[in-house]
Every structure is written in structure tokens, then in C-alpha cells.
Backbone atoms as SQL, in Angstrom:
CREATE TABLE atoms (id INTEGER PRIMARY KEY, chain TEXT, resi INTEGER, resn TEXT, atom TEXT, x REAL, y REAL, z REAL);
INSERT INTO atoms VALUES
  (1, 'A', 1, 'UNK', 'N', -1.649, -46.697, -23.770),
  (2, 'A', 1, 'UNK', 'CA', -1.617, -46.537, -22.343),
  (3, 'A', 1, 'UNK', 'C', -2.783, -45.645, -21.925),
  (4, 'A', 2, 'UNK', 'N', -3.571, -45.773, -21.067),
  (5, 'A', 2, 'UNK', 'CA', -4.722, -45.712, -20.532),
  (6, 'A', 2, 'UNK', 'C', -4.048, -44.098, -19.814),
  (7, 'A', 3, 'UNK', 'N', -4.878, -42.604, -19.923),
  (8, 'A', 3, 'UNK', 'CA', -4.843, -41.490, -19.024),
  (9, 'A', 3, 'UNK', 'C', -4.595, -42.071, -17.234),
  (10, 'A', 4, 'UNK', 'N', -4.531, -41.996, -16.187),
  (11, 'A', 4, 'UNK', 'CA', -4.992, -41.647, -14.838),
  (12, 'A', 4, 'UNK', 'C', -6.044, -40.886, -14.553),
  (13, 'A', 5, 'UNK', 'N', -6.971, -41.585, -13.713),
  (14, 'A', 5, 'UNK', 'CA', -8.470, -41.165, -13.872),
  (15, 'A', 5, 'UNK', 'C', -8.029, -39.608, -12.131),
  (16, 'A', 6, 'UNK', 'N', -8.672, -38.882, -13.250),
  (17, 'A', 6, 'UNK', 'CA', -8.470, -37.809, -12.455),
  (18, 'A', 6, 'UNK', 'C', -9.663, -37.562, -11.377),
  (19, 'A', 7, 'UNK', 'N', -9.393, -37.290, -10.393),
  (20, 'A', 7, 'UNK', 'CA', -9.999, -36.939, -9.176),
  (21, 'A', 7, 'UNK', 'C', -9.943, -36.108, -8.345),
  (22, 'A', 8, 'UNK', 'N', -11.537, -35.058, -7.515),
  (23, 'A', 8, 'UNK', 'CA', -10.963, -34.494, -7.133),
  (24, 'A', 8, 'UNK', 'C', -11.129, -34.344, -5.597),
  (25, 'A', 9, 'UNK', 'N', -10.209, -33.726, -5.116),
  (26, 'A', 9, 'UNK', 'CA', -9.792, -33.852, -3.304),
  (27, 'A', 9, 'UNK', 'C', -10.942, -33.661, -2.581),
  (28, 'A', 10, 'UNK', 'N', -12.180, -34.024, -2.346),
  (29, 'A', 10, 'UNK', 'CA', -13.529, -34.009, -2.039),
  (30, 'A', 10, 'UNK', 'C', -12.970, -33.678, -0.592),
  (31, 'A', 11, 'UNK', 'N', -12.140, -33.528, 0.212),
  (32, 'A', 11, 'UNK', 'CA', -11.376, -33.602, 1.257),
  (33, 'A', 11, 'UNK', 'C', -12.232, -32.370, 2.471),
  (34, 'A', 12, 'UNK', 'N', -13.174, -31.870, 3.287),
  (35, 'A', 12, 'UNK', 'CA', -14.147, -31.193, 3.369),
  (36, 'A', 12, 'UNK', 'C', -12.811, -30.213, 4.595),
  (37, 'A', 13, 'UNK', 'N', -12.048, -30.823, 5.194),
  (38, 'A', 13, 'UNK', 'CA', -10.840, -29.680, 5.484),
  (39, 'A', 13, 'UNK', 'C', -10.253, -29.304, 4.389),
  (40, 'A', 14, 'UNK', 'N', -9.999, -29.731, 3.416),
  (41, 'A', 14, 'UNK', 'CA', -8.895, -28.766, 2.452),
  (42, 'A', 14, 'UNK', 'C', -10.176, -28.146, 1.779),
  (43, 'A', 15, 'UNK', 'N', -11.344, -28.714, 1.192),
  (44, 'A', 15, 'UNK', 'CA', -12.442, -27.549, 0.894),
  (45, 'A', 15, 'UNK', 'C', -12.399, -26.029, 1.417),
  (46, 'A', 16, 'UNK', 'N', -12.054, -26.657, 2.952),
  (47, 'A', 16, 'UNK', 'CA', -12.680, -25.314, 3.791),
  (48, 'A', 16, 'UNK', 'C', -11.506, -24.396, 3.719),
  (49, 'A', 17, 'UNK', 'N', -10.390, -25.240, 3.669),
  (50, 'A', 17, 'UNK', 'CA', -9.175, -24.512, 3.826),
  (51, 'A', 17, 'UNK', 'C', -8.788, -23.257, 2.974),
  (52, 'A', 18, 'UNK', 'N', -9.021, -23.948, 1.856),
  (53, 'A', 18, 'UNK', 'CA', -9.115, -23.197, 0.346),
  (54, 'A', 18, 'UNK', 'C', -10.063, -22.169, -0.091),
  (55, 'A', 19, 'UNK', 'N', -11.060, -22.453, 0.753),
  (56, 'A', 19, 'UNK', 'CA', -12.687, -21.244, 0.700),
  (57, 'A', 19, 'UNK', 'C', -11.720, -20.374, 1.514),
  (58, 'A', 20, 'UNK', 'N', -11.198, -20.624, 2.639),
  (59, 'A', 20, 'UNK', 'CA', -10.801, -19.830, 3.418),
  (60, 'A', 20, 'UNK', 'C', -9.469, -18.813, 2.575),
  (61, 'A', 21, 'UNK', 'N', -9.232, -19.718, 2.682),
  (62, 'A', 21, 'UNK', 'CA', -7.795, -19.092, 1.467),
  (63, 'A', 21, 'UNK', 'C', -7.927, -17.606, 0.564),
  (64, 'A', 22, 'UNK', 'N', -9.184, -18.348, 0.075),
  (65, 'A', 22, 'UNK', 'CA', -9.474, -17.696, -1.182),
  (66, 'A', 22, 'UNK', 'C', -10.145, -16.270, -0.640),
  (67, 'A', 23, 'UNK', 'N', -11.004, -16.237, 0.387),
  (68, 'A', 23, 'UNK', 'CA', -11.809, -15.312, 0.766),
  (69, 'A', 23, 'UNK', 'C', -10.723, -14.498, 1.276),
  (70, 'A', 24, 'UNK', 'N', -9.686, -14.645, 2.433),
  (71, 'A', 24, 'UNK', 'CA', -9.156, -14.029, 2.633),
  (72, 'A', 24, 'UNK', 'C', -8.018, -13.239, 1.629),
  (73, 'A', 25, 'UNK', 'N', -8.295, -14.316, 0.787),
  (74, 'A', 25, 'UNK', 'CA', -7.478, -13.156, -0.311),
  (75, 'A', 25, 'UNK', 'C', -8.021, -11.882, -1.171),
  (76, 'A', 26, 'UNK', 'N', -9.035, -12.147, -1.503),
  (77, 'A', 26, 'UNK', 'CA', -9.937, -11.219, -1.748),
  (78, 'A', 26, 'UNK', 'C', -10.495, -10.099, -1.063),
  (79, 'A', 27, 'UNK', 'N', -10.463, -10.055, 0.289),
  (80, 'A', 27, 'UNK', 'CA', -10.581, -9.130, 1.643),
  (81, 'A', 27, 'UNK', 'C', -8.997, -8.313, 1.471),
  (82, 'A', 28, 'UNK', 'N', -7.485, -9.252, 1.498),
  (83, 'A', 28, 'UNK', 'CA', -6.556, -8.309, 1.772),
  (84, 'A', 28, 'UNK', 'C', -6.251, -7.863, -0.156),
  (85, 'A', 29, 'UNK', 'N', -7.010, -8.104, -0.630),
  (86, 'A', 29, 'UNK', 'CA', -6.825, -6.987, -2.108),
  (87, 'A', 29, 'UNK', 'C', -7.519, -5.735, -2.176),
  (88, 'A', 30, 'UNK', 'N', -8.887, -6.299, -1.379),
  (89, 'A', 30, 'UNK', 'CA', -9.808, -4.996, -1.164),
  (90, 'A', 30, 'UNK', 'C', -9.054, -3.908, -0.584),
  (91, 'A', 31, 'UNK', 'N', -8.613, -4.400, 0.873),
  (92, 'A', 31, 'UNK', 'CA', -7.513, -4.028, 1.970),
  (93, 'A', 31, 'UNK', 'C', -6.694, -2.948, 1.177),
  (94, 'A', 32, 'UNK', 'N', -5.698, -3.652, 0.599),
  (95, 'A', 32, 'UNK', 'CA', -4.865, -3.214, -0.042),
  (96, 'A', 32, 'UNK', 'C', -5.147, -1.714, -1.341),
  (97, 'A', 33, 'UNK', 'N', -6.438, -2.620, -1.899),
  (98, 'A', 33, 'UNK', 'CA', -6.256, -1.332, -2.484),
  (99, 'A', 33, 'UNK', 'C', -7.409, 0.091, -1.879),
  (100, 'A', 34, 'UNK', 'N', -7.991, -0.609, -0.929),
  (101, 'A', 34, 'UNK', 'CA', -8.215, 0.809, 0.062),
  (102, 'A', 34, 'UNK', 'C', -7.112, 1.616, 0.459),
  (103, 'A', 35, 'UNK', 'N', -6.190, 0.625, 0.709),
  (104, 'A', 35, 'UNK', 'CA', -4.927, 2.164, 1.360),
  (105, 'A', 35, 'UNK', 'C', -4.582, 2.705, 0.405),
  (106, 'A', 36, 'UNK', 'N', -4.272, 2.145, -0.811),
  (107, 'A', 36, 'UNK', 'CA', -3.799, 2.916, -1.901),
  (108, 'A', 36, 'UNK', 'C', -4.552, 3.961, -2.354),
  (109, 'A', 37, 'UNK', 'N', -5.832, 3.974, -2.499),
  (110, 'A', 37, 'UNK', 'CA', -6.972, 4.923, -2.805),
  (111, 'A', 37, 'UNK', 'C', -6.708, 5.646, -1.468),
  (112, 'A', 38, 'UNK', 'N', -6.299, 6.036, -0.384),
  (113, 'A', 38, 'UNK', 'CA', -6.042, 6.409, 0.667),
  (114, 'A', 38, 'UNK', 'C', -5.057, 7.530, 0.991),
  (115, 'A', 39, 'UNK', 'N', -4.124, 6.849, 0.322),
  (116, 'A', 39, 'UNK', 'CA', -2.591, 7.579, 0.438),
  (117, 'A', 39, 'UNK', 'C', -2.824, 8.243, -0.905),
  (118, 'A', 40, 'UNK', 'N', -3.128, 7.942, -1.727),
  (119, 'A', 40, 'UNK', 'CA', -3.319, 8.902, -3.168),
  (120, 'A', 40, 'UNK', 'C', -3.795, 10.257, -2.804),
  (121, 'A', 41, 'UNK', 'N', -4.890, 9.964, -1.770),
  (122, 'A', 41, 'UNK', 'CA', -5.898, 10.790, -1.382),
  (123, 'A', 41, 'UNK', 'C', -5.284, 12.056, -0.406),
  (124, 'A', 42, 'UNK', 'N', -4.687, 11.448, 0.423),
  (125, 'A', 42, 'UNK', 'CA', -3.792, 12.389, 1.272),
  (126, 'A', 42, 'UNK', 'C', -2.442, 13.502, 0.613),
  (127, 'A', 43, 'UNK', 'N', -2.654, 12.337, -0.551),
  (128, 'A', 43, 'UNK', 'CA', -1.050, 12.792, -1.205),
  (129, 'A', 43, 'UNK', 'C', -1.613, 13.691, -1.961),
  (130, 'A', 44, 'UNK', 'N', -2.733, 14.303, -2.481),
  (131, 'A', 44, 'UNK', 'CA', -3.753, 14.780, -3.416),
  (132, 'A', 44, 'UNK', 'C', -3.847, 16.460, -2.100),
  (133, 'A', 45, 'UNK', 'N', -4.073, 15.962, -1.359),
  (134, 'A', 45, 'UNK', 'CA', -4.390, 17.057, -0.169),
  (135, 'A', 45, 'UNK', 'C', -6.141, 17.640, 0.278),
  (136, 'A', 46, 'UNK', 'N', -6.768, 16.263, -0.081),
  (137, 'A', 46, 'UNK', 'CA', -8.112, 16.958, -0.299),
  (138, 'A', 46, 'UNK', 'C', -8.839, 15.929, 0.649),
  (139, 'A', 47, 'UNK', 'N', -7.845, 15.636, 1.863),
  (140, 'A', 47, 'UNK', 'CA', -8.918, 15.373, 3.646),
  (141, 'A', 47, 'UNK', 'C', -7.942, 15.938, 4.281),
  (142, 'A', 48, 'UNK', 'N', -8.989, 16.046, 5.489),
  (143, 'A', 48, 'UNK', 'CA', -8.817, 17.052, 6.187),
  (144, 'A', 48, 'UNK', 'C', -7.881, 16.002, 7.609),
  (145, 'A', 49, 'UNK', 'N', -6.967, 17.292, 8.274),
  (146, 'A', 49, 'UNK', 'CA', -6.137, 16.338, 9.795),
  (147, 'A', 49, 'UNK', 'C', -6.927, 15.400, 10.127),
  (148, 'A', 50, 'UNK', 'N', -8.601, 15.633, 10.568),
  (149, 'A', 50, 'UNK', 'CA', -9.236, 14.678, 11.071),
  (150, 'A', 50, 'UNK', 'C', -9.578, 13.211, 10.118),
  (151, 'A', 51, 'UNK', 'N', -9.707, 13.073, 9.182),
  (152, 'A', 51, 'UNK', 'CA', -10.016, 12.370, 7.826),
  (153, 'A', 51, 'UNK', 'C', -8.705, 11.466, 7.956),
  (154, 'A', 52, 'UNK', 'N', -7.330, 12.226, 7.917),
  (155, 'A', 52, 'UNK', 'CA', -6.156, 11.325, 7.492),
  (156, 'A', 52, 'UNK', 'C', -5.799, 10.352, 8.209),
  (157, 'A', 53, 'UNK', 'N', -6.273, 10.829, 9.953),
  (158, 'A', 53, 'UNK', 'CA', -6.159, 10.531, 11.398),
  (159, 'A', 53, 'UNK', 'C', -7.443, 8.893, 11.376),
  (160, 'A', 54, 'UNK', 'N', -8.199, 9.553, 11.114),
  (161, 'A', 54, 'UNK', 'CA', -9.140, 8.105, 11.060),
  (162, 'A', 54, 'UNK', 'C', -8.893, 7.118, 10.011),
  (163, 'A', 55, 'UNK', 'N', -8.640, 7.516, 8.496),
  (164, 'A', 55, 'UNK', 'CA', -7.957, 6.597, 7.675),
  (165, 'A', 55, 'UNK', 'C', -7.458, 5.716, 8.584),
  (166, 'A', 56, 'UNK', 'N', -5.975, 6.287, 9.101),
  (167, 'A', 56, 'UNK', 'CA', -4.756, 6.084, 9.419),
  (168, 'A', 56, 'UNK', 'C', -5.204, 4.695, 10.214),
  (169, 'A', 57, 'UNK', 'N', -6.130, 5.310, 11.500),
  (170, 'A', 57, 'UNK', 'CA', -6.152, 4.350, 12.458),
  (171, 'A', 57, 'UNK', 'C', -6.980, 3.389, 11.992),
  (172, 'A', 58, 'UNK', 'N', -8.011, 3.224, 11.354),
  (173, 'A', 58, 'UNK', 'CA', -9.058, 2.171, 10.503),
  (174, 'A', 58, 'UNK', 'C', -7.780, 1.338, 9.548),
  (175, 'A', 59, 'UNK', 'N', -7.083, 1.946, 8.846),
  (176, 'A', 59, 'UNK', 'CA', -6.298, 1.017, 7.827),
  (177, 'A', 59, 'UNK', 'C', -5.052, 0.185, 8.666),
  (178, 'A', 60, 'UNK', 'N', -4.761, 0.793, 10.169),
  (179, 'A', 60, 'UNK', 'CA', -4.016, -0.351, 11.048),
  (180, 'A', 60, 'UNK', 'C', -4.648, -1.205, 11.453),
  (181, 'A', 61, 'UNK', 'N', -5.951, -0.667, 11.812),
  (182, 'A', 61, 'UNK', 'CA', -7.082, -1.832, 12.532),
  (183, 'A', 61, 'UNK', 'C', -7.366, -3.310, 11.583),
  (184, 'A', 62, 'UNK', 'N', -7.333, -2.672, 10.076),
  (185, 'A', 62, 'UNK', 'CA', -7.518, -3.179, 9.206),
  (186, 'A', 62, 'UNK', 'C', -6.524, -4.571, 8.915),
  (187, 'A', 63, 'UNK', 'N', -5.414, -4.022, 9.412),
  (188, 'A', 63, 'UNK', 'CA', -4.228, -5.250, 8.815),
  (189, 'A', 63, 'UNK', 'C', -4.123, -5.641, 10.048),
  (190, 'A', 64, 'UNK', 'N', -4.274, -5.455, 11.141),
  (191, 'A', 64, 'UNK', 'CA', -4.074, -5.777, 12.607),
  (192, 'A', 64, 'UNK', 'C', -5.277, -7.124, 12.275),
  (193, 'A', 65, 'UNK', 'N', -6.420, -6.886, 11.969),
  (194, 'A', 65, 'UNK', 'CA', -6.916, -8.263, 11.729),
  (195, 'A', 65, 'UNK', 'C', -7.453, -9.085, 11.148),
  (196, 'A', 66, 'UNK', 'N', -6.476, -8.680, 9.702),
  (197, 'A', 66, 'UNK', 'CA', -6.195, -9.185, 8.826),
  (198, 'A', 66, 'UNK', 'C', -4.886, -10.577, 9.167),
  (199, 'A', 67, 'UNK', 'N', -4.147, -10.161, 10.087),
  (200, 'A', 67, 'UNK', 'CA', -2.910, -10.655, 10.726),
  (201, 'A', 67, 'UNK', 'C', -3.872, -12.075, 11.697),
  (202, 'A', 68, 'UNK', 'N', -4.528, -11.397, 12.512),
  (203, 'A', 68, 'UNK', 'CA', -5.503, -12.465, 13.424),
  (204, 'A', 68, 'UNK', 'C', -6.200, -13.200, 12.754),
  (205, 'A', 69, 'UNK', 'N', -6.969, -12.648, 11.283),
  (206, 'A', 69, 'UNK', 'CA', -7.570, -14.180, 10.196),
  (207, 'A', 69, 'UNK', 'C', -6.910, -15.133, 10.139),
  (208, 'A', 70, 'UNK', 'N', -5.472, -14.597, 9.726),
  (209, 'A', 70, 'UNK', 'CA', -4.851, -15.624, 9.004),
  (210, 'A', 70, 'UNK', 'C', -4.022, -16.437, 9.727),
  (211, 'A', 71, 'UNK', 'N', -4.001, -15.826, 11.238),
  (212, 'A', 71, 'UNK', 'CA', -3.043, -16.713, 12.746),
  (213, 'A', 71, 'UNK', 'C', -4.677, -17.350, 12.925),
  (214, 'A', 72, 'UNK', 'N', -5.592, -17.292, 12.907),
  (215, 'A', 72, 'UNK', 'CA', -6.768, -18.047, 13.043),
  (216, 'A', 72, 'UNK', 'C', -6.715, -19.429, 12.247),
  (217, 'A', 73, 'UNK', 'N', -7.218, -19.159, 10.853),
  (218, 'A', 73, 'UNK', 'CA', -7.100, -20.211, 10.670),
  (219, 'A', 73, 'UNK', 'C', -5.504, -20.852, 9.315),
  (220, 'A', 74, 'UNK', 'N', -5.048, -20.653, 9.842),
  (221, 'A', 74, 'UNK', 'CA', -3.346, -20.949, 10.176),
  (222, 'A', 74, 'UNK', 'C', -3.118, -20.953, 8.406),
  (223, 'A', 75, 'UNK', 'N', -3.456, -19.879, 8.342),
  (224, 'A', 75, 'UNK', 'CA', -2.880, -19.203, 6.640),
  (225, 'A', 75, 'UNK', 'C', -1.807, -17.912, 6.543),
  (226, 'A', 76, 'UNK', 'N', -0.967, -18.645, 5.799),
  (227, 'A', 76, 'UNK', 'CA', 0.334, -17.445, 5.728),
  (228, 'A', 76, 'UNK', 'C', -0.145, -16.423, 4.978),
  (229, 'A', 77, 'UNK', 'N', 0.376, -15.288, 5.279),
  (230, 'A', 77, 'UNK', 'CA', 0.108, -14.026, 4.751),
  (231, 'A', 77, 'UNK', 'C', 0.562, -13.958, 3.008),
  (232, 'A', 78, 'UNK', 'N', 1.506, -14.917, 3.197),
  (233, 'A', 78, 'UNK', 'CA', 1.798, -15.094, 2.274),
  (234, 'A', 78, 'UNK', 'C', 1.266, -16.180, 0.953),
  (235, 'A', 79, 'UNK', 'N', 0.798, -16.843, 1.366),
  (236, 'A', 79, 'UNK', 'CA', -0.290, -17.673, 0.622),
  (237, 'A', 79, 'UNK', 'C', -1.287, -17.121, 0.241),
  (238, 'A', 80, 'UNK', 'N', -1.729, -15.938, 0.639),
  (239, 'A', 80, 'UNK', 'CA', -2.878, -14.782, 0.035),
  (240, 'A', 80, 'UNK', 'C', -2.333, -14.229, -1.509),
  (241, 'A', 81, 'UNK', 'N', -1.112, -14.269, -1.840),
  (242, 'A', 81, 'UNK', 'CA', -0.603, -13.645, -3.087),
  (243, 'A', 81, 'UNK', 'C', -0.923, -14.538, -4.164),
  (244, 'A', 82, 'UNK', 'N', -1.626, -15.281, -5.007),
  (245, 'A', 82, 'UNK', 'CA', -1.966, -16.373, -6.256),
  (246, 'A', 82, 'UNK', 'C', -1.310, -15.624, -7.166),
  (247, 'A', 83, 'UNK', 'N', -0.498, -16.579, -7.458),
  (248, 'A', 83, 'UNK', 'CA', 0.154, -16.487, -8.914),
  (249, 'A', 83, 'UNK', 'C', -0.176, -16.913, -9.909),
  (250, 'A', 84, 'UNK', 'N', -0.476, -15.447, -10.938),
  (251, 'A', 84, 'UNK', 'CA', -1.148, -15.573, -12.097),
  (252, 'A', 84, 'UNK', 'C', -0.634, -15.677, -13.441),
  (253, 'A', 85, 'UNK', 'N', 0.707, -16.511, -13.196),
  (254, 'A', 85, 'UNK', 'CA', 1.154, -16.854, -14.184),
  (255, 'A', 85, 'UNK', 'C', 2.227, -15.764, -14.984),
  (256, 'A', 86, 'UNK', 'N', 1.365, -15.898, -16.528),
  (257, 'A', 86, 'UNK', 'CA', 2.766, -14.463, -16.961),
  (258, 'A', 86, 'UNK', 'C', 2.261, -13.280, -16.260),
  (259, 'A', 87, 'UNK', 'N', 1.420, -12.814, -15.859),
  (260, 'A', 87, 'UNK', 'CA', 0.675, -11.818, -15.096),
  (261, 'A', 87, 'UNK', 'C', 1.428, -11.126, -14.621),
  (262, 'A', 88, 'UNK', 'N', 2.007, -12.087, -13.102),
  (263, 'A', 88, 'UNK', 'CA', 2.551, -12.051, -12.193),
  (264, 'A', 88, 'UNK', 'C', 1.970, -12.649, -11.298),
  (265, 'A', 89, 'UNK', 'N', 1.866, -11.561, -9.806),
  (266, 'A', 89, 'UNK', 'CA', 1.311, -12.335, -8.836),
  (267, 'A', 89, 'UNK', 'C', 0.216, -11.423, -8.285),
  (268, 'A', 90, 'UNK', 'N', -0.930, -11.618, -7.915),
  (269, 'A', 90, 'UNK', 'CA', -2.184, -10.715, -7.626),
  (270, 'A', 90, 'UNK', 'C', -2.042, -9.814, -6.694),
  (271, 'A', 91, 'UNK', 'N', -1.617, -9.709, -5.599),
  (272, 'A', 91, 'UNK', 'CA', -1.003, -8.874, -4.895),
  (273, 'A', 91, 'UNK', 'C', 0.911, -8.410, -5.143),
  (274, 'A', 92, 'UNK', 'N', 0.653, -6.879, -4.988),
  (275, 'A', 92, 'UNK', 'CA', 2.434, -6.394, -5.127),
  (276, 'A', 92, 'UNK', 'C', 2.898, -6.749, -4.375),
  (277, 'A', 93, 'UNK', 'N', 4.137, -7.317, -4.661),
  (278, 'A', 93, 'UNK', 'CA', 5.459, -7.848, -3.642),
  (279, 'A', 93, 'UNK', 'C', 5.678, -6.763, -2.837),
  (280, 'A', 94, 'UNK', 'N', 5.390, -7.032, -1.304),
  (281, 'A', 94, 'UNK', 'CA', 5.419, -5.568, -0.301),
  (282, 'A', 94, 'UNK', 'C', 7.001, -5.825, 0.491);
């Protein structure tokens, strides 16, 4: 019996879809682990009221449109997490 000739989805919306996908996933890991390097930082005690205050408001700004990418081009927040198998999953379950 002959394989199925494999092919692939040359499809130039799901291309884009998937670039898109992918980029934005890579932006909310960065994201992500900026706050963490963030809150370590605060939790450490070594910025100052003004420092924690701008974090603070830059890392809402941050997911605020992070939220508008992905209502843009109509990707769940949740489709940013790739599962890596026995790994787990690339982003922590929040």
C-alpha cells in the first residue's frame, strides 16, 4: 500500500495566521518573563517608589496590548501557550 503524498497548507491566510501566532507568542514570553524579572526585583527591594510605579504602569500597558494583538487579529490568548510535549507547555498555566 502506497504512503499518502504529504502536503503542505501553502494556504497564504493560515501562513499569516501562524506567523502571527507564533510572533505573538514569543512577545507574551518576553512579556511574561519581564514581569517576573520585575517582581523578583521589587521583592529583592533594590527600586526605588518611583521605579516600582513605572514598572507597574508599563507592565499593564504591556498586557493591555497584548490583549488588543490578539482581539486584532482574532488569536486566543490562549493559543499563545505551544505545547511542548513531555516538557509541558511554554508558557505557565496563569
Amino acid at each position: 500500500m502506497n504512503e499518502p503524498e504529504r502536503r503542505i497548507n501553502a494556504d497564504p491566510e493560515n501562513a499569516e495566521r501562524s506567523l502571527v501566532g507564533l510572533v505573538l507568542t514569543v512577545v507574551e514570553l518576553l512579556r511574561q518573563l519581564m514581569e517576573r524579572q520585575a517582581l523578583r526585583r521589587v521583592d529583592h527591594g533594590d527600586l526605588t517608589d518611583e521605579q516600582v510605579e513605572a514598572i507597574g504602569e508599563t507592565l499593564m500597558r504591556l498586557e493591555q496590548r497584548m490583549g488588543e494583538l490578539c482581539e486584532y487579529f482574532d488569536v486566543r490568548p490562549e493559543d499563545l501557550n505551544l505545547d511542548l510535549g513531555p516538557l509541558g507547555t511554554l508558557l505557565p498555566e496563569e
